[in-house]
N, C-alpha and C positions, 0 to 999 in steps of 0.2 A: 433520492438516494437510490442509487443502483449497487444491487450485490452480483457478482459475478466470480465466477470456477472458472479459473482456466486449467485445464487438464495438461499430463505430459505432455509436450513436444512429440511430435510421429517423425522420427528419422528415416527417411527411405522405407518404409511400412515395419517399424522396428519400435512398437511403442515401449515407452520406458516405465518400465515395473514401479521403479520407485517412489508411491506416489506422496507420500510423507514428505516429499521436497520437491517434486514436481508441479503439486496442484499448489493454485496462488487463489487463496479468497480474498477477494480483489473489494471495495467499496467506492462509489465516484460520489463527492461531495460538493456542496455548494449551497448559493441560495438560487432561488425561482428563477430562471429564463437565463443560466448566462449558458447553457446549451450540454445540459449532461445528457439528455437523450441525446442528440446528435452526437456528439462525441463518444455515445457508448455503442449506437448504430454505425457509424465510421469501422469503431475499430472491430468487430464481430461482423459485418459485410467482408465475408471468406468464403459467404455460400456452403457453408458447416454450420449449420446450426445445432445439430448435435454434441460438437466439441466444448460450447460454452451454456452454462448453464446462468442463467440471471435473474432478476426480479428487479422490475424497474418502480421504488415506490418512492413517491413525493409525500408521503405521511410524516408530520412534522411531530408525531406525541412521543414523548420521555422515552417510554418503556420499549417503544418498536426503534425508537435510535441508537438506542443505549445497545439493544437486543444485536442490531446491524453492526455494531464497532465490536462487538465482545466478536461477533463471528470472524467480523474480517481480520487478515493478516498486512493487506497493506492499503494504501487510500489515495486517490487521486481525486485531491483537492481542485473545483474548477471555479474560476471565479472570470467576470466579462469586463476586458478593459476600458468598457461605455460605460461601466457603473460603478462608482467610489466604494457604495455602498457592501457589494459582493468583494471588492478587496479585502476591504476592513474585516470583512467576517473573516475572511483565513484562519487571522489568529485566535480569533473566539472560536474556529474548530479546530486548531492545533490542540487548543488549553484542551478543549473538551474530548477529546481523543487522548490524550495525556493523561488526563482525568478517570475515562474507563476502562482505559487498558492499562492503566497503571503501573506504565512502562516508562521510562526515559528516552528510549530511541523507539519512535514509533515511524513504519516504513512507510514516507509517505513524498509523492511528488504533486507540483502546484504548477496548473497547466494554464495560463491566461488566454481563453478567447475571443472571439469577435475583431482580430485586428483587421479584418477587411473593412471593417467602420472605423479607419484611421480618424475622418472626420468628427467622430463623435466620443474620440477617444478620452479617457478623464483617467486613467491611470499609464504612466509611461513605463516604456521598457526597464529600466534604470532602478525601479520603484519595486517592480517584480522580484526584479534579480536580487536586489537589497533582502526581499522580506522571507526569499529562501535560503540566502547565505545566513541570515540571522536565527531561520528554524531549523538549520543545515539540513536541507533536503532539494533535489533538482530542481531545476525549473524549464518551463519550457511556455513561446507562446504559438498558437496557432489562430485559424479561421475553420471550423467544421464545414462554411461554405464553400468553400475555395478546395478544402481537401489536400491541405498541404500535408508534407509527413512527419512534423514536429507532434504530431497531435497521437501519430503511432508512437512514437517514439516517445514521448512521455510514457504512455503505456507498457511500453517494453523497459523501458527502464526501471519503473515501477515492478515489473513480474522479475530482472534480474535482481533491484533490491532484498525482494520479498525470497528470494530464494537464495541469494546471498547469508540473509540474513536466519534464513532456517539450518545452514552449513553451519553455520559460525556456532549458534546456538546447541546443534549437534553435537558437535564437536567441544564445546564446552559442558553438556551435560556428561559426554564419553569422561572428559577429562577428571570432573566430578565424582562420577560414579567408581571411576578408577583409583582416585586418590583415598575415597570412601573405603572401598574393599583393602587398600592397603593400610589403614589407620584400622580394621576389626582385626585382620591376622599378624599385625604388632602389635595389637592390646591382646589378643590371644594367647599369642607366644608370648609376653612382660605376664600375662598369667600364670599359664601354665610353670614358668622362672619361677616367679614367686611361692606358686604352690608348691615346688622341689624342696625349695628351700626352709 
């Protein structure tokens, strides 16, 4: 399990204040060897290492994964197209993300690599694409050897979700709190009526 901050965007040396929707707490999941370091070395090879804050922990107990989903805000599921086995789990880490964040729409994209081992390959493309249409969230496959740029780009799509998704929810809590304050100064005013009368 990798945890990772990615901080504002730096526009022309113009960093962006806002950080309540800027920074993405970022989580890369899977099982054993299908290449989350690699993948999480790829996309942080910017020669800034100060921009991204992470912790790279393969610790498997309850309480420290549970601990990693409560923090994070979106998840980049990796599983290796050599191995059935790392498929299958996706969904047992959908449920279980579902599960602690106790959300319905949890931001998360499913990255399949290893396809430079076409030869060894035991999950098809077809099979991927199926099993993110069915948890409606991207998909994408890459080779962290090869360094193709599907493997950025699951990434980035993942930090646009994640911050799509902190707008929306903004903007829904504004909508909330609005509708809130105008149900107390019409039971105010149905008061104060009342009490005239």
């Amino acid at each position: 399990m990798i945890r990772l901050s990615v901080p504002a965007p730096n526009h022309g040396g113009n960093t962006v204040t806002n950080t309540k929707i800027s920074e993405c707490k970022l989580v890369v999941l899977g099982n054993s060897s299908v290449g989350k370091s690699g993948r999480f070395e790829m996309i942080t090879d910017d020669g800034d290492d100060d921009n991204h804050n992470h912790n790279n922990n393969d610790e498997t107990g309850d309480n420290h994964r549970e601990g990693q989903i409560r923090w994070g805000e979106g998840f980049l599921v990796i599983y290796s197209v050599t191995d059935r086995r790392s498929f299958d789990g996706v969904l047992r880490i959908k449920n279980y993300l579902d599960e602690v964040k106790k959300a319905r729409n949890v931001s998360m994209v499913i990255l399949a690599n290893k396809t430079d081992l076409e030869h060894n390959r035991e999950v098809s493309y077809e099979e991927g694409e199926k099993l993110a249409e069915d948890l409606a969230c991207a998909f994408f496959e890459t080779s962290v050897c090869l360094g193709d740029r599907n493997g950025h780009e699951a990434f980035y799509e993942l930090v646009r979700e994640v911050r799509r998704r902190k707008t929306m929810d903004n903007k829904q809590r504004r909508k909330s709190s609005t509708s809130q304050q105008m149900k107390q100064v019409l039971k105010g005013m149905f008061t104060k009526i009342n009490n005239i009368h």
